[in-house]
TORRO-94386 format. One record per residue (C-alpha): residue number from 1; x, y, z; residue in one letter. Coordinates in steps of 0.1 Angstrom, whole numbers, plus 2048, in hexadecimal, padded with zeros to 3 digits. Each point is the difference from the previous one (the first is absolute). Layout:
N
(NUM (X Y Z) "A")
...
END
This chain:
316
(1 (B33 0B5 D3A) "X")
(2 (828 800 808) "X")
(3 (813 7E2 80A) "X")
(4 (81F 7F0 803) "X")
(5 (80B 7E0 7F0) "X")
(6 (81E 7EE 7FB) "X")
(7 (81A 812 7FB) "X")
(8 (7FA 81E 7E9) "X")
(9 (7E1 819 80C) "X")
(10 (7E2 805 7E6) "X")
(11 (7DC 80E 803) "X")
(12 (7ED 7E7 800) "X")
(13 (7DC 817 7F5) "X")
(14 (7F6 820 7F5) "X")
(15 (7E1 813 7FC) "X")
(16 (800 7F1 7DC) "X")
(17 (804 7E4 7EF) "X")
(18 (7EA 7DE 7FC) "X")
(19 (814 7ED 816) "X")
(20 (81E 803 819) "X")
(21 (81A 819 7E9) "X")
(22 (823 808 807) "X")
(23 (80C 825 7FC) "X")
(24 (810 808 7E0) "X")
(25 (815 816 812) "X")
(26 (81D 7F7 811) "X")
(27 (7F9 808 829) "X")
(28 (81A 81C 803) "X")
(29 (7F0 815 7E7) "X")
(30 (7DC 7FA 809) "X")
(31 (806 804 824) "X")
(32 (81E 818 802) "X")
(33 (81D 7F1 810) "X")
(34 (827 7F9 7F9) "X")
(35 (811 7DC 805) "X")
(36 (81E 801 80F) "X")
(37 (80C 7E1 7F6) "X")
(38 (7FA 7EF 821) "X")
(39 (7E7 7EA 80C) "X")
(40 (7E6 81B 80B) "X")
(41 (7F5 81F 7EF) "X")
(42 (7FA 81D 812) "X")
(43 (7DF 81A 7F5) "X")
(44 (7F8 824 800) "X")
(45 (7E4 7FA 819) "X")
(46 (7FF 814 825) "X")
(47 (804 7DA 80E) "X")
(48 (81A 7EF 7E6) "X")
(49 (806 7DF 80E) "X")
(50 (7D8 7FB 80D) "X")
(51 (7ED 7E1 803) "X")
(52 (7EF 804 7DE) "X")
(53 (823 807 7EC) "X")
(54 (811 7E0 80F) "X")
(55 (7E1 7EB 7F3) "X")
(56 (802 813 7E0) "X")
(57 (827 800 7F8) "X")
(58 (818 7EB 815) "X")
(59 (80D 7E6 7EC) "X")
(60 (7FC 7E6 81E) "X")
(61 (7E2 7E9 7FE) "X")
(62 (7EB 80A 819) "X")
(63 (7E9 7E0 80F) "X")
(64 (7EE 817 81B) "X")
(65 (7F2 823 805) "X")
(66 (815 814 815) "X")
(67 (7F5 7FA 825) "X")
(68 (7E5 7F1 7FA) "X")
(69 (7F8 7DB 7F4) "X")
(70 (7EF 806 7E4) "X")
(71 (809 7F1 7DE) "X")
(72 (80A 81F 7E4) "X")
(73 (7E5 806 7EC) "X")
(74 (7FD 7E4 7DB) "X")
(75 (7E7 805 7E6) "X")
(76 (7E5 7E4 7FF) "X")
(77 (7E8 7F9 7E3) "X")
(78 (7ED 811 7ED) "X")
(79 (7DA 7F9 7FC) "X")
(80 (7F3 807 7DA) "X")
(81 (7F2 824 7F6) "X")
(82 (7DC 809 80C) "X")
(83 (7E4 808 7E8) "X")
(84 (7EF 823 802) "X")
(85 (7E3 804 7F0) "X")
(86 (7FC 80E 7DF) "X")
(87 (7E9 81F 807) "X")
(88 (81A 80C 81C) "X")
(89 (811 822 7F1) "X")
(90 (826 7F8 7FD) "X")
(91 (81D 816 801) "X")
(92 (814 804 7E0) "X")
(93 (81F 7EA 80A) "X")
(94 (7EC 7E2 803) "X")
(95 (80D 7E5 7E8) "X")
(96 (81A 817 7F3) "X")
(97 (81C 7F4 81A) "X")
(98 (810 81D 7FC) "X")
(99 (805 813 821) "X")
(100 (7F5 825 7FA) "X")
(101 (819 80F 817) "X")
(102 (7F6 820 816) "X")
(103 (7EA 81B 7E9) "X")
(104 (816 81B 7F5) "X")
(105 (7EC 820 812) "X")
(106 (7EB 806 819) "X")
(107 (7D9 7F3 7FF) "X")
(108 (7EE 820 80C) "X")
(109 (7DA 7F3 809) "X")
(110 (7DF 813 7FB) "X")
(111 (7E3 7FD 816) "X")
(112 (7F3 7DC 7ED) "X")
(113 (822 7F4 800) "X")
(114 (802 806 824) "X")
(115 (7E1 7ED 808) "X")
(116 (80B 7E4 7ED) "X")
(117 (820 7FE 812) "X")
(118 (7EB 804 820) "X")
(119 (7EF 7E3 7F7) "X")
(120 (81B 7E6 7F6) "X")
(121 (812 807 81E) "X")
(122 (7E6 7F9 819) "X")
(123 (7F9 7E4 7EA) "X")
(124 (82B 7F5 800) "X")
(125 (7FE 805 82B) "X")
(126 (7E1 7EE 804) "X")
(127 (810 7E3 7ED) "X")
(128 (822 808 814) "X")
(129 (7EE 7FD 821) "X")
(130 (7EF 7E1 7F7) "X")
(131 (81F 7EF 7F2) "X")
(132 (812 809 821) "X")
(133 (7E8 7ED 813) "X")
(134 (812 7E1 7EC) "X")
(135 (81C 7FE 80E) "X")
(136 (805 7DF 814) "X")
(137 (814 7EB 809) "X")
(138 (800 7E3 7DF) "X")
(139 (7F2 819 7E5) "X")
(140 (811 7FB 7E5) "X")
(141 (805 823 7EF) "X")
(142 (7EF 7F3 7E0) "X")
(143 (7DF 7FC 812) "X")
(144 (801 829 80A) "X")
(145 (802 804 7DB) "X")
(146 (7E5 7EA 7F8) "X")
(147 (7EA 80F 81E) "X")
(148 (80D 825 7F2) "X")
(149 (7F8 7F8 7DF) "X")
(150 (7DC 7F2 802) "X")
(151 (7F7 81E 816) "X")
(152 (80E 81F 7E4) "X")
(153 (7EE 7EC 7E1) "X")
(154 (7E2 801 816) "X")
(155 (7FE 824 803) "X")
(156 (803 806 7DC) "X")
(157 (824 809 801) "X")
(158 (821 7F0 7F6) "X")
(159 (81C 7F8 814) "X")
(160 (81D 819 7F4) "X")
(161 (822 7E8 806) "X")
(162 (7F2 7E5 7E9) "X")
(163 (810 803 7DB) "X")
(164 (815 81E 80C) "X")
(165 (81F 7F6 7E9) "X")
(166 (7F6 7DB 803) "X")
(167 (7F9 800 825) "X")
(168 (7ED 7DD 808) "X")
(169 (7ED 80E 81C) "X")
(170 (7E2 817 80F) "X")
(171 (815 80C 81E) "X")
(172 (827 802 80E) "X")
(173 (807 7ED 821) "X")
(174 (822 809 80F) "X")
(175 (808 7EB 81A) "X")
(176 (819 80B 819) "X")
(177 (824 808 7EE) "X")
(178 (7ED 801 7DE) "X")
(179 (7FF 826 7FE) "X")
(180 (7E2 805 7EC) "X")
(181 (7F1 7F3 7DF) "X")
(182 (7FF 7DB 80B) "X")
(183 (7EC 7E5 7EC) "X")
(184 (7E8 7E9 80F) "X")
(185 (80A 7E0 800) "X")
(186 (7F9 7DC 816) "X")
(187 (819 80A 81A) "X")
(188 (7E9 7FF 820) "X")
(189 (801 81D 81E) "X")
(190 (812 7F3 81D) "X")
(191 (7F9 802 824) "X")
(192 (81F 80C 80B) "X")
(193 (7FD 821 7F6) "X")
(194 (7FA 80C 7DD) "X")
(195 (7FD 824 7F4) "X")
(196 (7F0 804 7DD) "X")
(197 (7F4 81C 7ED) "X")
(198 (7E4 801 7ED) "X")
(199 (800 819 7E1) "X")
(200 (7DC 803 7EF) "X")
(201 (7FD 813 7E6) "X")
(202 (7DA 7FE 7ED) "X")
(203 (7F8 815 7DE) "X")
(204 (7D9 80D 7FF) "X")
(205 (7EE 816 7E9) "X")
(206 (823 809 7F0) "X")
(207 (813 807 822) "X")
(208 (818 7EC 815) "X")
(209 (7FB 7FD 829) "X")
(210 (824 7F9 80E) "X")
(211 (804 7F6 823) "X")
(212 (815 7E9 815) "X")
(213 (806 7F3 823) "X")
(214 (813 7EC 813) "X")
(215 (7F2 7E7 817) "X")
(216 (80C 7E8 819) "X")
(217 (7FD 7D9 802) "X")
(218 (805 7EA 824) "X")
(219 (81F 807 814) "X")
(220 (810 81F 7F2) "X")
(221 (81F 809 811) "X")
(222 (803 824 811) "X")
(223 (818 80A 7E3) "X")
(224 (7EA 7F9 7E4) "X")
(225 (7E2 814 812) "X")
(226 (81A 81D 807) "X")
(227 (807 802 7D9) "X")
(228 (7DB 804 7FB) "X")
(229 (7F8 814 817) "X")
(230 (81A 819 7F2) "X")
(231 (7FC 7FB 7DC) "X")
(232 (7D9 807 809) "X")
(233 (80F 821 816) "X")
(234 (814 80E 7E0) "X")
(235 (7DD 800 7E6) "X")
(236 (7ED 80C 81B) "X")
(237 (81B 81F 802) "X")
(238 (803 802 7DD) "X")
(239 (7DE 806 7FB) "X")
(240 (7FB 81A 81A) "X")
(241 (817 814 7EC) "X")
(242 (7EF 7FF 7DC) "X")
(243 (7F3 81D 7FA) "X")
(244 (802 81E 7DE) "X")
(245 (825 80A 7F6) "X")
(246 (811 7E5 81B) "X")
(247 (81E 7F7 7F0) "X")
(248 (7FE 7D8 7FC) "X")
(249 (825 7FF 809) "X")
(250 (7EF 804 822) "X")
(251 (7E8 7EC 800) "X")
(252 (824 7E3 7FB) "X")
(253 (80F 814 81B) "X")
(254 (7E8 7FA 81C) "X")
(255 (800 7DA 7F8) "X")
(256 (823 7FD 803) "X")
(257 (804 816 81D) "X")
(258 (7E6 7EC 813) "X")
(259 (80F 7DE 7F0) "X")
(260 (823 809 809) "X")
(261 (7F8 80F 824) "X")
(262 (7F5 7DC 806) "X")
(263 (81E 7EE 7F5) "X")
(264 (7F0 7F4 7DB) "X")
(265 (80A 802 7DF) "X")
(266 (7E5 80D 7E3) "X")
(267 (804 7E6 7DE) "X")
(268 (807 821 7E7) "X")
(269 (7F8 7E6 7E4) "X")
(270 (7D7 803 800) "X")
(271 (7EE 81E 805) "X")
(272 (7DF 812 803) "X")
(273 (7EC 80D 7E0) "X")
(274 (7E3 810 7F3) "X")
(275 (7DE 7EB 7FA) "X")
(276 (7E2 804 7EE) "X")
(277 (7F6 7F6 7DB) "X")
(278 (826 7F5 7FD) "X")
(279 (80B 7E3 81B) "X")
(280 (820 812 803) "X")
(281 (800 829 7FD) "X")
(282 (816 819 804) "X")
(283 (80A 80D 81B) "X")
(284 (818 7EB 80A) "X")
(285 (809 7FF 827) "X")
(286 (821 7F7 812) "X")
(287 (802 7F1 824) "X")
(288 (821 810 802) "X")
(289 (80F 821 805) "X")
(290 (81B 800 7E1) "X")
(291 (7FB 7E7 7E6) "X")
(292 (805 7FC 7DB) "X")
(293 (7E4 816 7F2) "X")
(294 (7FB 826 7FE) "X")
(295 (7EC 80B 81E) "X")
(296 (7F7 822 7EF) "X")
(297 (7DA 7F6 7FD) "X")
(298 (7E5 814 811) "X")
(299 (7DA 7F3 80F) "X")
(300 (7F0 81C 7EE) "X")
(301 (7D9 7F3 7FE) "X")
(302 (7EC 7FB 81F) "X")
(303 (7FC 7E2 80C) "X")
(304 (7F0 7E6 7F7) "X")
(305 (7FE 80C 7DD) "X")
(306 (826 7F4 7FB) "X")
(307 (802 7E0 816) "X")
(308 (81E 7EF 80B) "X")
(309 (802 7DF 80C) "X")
(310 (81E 7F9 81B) "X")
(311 (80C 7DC 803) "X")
(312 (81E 802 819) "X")
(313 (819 7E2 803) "X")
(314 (817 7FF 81C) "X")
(315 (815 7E9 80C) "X")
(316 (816 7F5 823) "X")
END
């Protein structure tokens, strides 16, 4: 979840940690820009001075959304850990709140593996769909988790996001300029037109289902529904491209052609990855066309046996 307060900009979440945690790192390293000593920074994005950079970096305290009337997104509060039961096969990170990082090298799946993964992802969109369908007006984001929760345990599997480097929750809620990663809190959906993403992520028989979506709650305004509507455009041309010896470079390529033929920037920050016995595999996937890792990696196994997941993050 990103947010600006007061005077200085700070992240106000990340995918780990047991409560609301600052970045160690300063925000021109981690996001790649250069002050200028003025009162605005300026980043390396295909749309510099966008909606979403404004909110992040300008040093003025911003009391509305831009064009809209919308409050900025604050954290709310946290609701204590849920139980899973004891017989439910964890994944190795549990309890360790250490955050494993992406796999070094490439999980190549036999025919079981394959199966299993087949089966925790239809198991991860089944409990994707049926979260979606929870998104009212006056949910709070908490009670998705809860509702997301109950319905993993029950199918004898365990939801992934919970203990992953202290992560206090079963699923991430992003709600519209949190990019992704957001934690469920009391903050209620409002009717004027909230986006949120819903990232579920369950671990069965050994094997994580990763899957996300991003849903819309009462009034949405045609600008929000455009950015979905093309973020959803750029993973669908993505994946009509994977196939053996594509060079993933491309796979960045298309989504930032698509992105940028629309007028959007693509957040180079997150990226897709590899999934299977390890949350977060090798290979690693850009959303853009240059970026600040070698691109010099080959599809080489037919799909699915080497299975990507694509989570594309763009912003106006």
């Amino acid at each position: 979840m990103a947010a600006a307060s007061g005077l200085q900009p700070r992240l106000l979440s990340t995918f780990v940690g047991d409560r609301l945690l600052h970045s160690r790192l300063p925000l021109p390293h981690l996001f790649g820009y250069k002050t200028g000593g003025g009162h605005h920074v300026s980043m390396r994005f295909s749309r510099a001075l966008s909606g979403l950079t404004n909110l992040l970096f300008n040093r003025r305290i911003v009391e509305e959304v831009p064009n809209t009337k919308r409050k900025p997104l604050r954290p709310g509060k946290l609701s204590p850990r849920r139980p899973v039961p004891d017989n439910i096969l964890k994944p190795p990170y549990v309890d360790t709140r250490q955050s494993p990082g992406i796999s070094s090298g490439a999980e190549v799946h036999d025919e079981m593996g394959i199966e299993c993964m087949r089966a925790s992802g239809r198991l991860a969109a089944q409990v994707l769909q049926y979260a979606g369908t929870l998104v009212k007006p006056g949910v709070k984001t908490d009670e998705i988790d809860e509702a997301v929760h109950q319905m993993i345990i029950e199918n004898g599997a365990y939801p992934s996001p919970l203990g992953y480097g202290g992560f206090p929750k079963s699923v991430c809620t992003s709600v519209n300029e949190c990019i992704c990663h957001g934690i469920p809190d009391s903050r209620e959906l409002e009717q004027d037109g909230d986006i949120i993403n819903i990232d579920v992520t369950v671990y069965l028989n050994g094997y994580h289902g990763d899957t996300s979506a991003t849903f819309f709650c009462g009034d949405v305004s045609d600008s929000a529904r455009k950015l979905v509507q093309v973020t959803k455009e750029c993973l669908d041309k993505a994946i009509s491209i994977c196939a053996p010896g594509v060079e993933l470079k491309k796979i960045g390529k298309t989504i930032h052609d698509h992105a940028d033929k629309h007028r959007y920037g693509v957040v180079r920050t997150f990226v897709g990855h590899g999934v299977g016995r390890v949350f977060h595999a090798d290979p690693v996937v850009l959303h853009c066309s240059k970026g600040p890792l070698p691109f010099n990696l080959l599809v080489t196994s037919l799909p699915p046996r080497l299975i990507p997941s694509l989570d594309i993050y763009l912003y106006s």
